[in-house]
C-alpha positions in Angstrom: 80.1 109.3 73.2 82.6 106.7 73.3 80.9 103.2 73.0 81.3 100.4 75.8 84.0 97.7 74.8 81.6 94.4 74.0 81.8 91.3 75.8 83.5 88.5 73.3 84.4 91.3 71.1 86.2 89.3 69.3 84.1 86.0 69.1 81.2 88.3 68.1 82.9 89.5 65.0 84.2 86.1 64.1 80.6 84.5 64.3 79.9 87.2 61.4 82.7 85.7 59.7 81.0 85.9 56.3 80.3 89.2 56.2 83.5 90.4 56.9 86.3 91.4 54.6 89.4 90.5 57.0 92.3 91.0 54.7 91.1 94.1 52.4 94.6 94.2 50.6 92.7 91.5 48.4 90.3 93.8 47.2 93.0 95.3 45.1 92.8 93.0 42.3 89.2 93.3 42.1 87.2 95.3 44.4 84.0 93.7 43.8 85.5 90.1 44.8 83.7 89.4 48.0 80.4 89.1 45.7 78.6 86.7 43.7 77.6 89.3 41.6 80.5 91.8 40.5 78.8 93.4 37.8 77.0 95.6 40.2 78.0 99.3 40.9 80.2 98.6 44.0 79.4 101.7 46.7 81.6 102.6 49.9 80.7 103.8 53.0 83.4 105.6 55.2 82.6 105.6 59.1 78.9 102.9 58.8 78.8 102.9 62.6 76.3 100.8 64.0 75.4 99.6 60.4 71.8 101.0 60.1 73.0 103.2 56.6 74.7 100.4 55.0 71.7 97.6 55.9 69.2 100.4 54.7 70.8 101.0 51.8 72.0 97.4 50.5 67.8 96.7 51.0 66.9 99.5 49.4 69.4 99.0 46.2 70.0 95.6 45.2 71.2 96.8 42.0 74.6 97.8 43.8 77.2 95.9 46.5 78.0 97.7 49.3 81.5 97.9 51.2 81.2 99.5 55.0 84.0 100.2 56.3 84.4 101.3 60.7 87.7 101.8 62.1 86.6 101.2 65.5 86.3 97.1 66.2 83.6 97.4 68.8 81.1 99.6 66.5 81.6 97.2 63.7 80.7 94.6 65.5 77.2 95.8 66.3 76.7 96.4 62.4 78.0 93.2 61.2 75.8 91.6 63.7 72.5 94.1 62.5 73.7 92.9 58.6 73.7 89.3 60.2 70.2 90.0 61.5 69.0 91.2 58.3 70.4 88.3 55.9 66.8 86.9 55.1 65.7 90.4 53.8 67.8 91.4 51.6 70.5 90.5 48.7 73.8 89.2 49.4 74.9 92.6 48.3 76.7 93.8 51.7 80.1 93.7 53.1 82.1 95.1 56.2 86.0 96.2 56.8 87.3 96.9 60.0 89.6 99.8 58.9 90.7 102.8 58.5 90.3 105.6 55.4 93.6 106.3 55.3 94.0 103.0 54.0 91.7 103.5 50.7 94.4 103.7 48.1 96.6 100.3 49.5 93.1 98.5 49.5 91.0 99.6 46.6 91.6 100.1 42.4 91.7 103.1 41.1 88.5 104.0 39.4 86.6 100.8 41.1 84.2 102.7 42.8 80.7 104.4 41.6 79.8 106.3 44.9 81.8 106.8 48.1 79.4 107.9 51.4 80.6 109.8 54.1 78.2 110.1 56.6 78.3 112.3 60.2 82.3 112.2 60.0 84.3 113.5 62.6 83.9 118.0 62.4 87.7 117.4 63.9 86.8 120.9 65.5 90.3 122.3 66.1 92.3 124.1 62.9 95.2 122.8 63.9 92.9 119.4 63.0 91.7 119.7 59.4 93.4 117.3 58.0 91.9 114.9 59.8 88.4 115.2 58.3 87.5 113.2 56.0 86.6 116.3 53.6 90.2 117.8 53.5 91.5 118.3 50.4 94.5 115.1 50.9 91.2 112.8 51.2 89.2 114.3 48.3 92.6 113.4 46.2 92.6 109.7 47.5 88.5 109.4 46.7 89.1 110.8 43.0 91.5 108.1 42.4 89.0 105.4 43.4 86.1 106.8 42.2 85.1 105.9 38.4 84.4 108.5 35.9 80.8 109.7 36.7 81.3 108.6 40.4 80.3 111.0 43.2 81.2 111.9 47.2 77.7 111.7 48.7 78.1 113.5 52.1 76.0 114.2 55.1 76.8 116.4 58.7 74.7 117.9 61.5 78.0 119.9 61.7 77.2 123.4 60.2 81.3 124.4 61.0 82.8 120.8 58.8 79.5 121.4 56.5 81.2 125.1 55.3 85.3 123.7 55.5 83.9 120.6 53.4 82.3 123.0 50.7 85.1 125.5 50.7 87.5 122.4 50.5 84.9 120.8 47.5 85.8 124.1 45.7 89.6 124.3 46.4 89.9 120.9 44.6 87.6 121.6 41.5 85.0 119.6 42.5 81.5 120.1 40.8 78.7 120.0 43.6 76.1 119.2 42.0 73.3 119.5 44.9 73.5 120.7 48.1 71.1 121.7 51.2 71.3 123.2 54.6 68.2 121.2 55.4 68.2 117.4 54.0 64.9 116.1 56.0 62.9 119.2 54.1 64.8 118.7 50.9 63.1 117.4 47.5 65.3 114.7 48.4 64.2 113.4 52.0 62.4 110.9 50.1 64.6 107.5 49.7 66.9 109.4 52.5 68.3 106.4 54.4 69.2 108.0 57.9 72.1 106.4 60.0 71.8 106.1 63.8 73.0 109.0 65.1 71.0 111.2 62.6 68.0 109.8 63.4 68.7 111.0 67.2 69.7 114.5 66.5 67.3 115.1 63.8 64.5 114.2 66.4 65.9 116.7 68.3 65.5 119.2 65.6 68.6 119.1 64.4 69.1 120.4 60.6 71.4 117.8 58.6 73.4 119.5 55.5 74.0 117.2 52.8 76.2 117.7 49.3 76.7 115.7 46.2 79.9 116.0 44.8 81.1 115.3 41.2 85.1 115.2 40.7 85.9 116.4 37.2 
């Protein structure tokens, strides 16, 4: 469901100023610039939404910065505003971009990041548009340059039909997945499981979520 265009937009997103990387080409001499602290494992998340992943997480690790990135202006609003929100509860350890992943390799080092989160991407349902997901293999080759040796693709879908394409296309490339479930919320892992908006809604529905860590060698 599309998301109703805020009022002030634009003020909005300028009053969280501080959070905001606004020109990310400046990353590319140091990705972990935006921080006080840049000796910290530097995580990305493609597609944060309305923010609830990237605040959970940057709380729940403070031993890493954080980079969300939301292509769409009006839904990184709302999570630079929830990160504003949250400023009092957790480290200075969280930053936003208003972008787009096809972007990654103008904006970011190689080898500067130690994890990369995709969460509830866009299934892209049609074949004739795979490689628009964000699990096709011309992605995957973008995130191995970034990622550092070690790093992984943590990845998460309600979508059983880009949860099979995404493993078939992890295999294609050579990744190593090295864990994997149809069924995340009853998973030796639920616990720590930081759930973005929209997976909190469908798993209250009963929805199962897949979920896949993947290791590029």
């Amino acid at each position: 469901m599309r998301m109703r265009k805020k009022k002030h937009g634009a003020e909005r997103i300028l009053a969280c100023a501080e959070l905001l990387i606004q020109d990310p080409s400046v990353l590319k001499g140091d990705a972990s610039a935006p921080f006080l602290d840049k000796v910290k494992k530097l995580c990305l998340e493609i597609g944060c939404g309305k923010g609830n992943f990237a605040v959970g997480m940057a709380k729940l690790h403070p031993d890493c910065n954080f980079i969300a990135m939301e292509k769409v202006p009006d839904v990184c609003c709302a999570a630079l505003e929830k990160a504003m929100a949250s400023r009092d509860d957790r480290p200075d350890n969280l930053r936003f971009i208003i972008g787009n992943a096809d972007n990654l390799i103008e904006w970011f080092p190689e080898k500067s990041l130690d994890t990369i989160y995709l969460n509830f991407s866009d299934p892209w349902p049609k074949a004739g548009h795979a490689k628009r997901r964000l699990t096709h293999r011309n992605y995957l080759q973008k995130y191995k340059v970034l990622l550092k040796d070690g790093g992984k693709l943590v990845f998460k879908t309600d979508n059983v039909g880009l949860f099979d394409f995404s493993l078939e296309s992890f295999s294609e490339f050579g990744c190593t997945v090295e864990w994997m479930t149809r069924d995340l919320h009853k998973s030796d892992r639920a616990e720590g499981n930081v759930m973005t908006e929209y997976e909190k809604n469908f798993s209250e529905k009963g929805f199962a979520i897949n979920s896949a860590i993947v290791r590029f060698d």
